[in-house]
N, C-alpha and C positions, 0 to 999 in steps of 0.2 A: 408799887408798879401800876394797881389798877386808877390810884387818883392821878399817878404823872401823868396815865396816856388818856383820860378824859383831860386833862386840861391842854393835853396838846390837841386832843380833838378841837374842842373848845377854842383853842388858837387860829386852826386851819381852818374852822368855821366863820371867826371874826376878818380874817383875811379874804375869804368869798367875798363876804360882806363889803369891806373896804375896795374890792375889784371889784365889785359892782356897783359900789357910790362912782368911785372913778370912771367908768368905761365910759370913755367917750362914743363906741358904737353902737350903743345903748340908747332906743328911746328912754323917755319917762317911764312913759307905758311899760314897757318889757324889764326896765329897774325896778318899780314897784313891784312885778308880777314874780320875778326872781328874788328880791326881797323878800316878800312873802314866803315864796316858796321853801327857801333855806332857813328859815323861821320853822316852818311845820319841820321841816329834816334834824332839825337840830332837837326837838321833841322827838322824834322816831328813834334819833341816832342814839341817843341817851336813854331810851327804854330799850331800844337791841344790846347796849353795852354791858348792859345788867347781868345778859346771860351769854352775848358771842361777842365780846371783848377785840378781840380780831376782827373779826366781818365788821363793824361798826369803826373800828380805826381803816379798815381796808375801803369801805364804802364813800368815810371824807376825804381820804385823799382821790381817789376817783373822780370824785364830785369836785376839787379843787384843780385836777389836771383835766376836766372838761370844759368847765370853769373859763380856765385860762386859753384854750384851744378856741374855745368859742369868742372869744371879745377879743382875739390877737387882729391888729390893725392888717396884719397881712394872712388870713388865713388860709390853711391849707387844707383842704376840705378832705384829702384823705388820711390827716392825723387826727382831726375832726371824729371823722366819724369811727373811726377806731378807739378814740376814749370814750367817746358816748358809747358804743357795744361793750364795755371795758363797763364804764358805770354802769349799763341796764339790766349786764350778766352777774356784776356783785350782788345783787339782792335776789340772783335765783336762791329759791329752795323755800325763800321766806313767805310765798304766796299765802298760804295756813294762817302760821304765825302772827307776820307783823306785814298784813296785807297795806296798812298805811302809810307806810316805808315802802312798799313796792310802787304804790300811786306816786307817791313823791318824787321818787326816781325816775317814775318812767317821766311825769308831768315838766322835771327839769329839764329831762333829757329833751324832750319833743320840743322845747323852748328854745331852748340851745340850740339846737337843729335845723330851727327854723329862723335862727339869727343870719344863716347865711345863704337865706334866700333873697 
């Protein structure tokens, strides 16, 4: 069970990835920047899985359904901002912990956020 659901992580991760080679509302700039950024997540996600299996499969699909809210050609800025609260509230608790995962999150988040200014 625990390698099926890292390799689905692993999946929903490579799918970020590919919506955001695609997004056309996407500068360069903010593709590479998001690139990156799901790069450093994908290290986090995979050291949180280690020990909260759950919260780490719960964090990338958050991260995939903000993702997708953020780069939709017609956005809705208050589904928007409900999945981004949705991602930035899965990593409460981890502050301690896996404070590098919390920067991740929030840095995505704030990214995303500002795709629809």
């Amino acid at each position: 069970m625990v390698k099926m659901s890292k390799v689905m992580q692993e999946d929903t991760l490579e799918k970020i990835e590919s919506r955001i080679r695609a997004s056309e509302s996407l500068s360069e700039e903010r593709r590479q920047e998001l690139l990156q950024l799901v790069a450093t997540l994908r290290v986090e996600i995979s050291d949180l899985s280690r020990t909260h299996e759950d919260d780490a499969r719960k964090i990338t699909a958050l991260a995939d359904a903000s993702l997708l809210e953020a780069t939709r050609s017609e956005q809705d800025p208050q589904s928007l901002d409900t999945s981004l609260r949705g991602f930035g509230s899965s990593v409460a608790g981890f502050e301690q912990t896996h404070p590098r995962l919390v920067q991740i999150v929030n840095s995505i988040s704030q990214t995303l956020a500002n795709l629809g200014i």
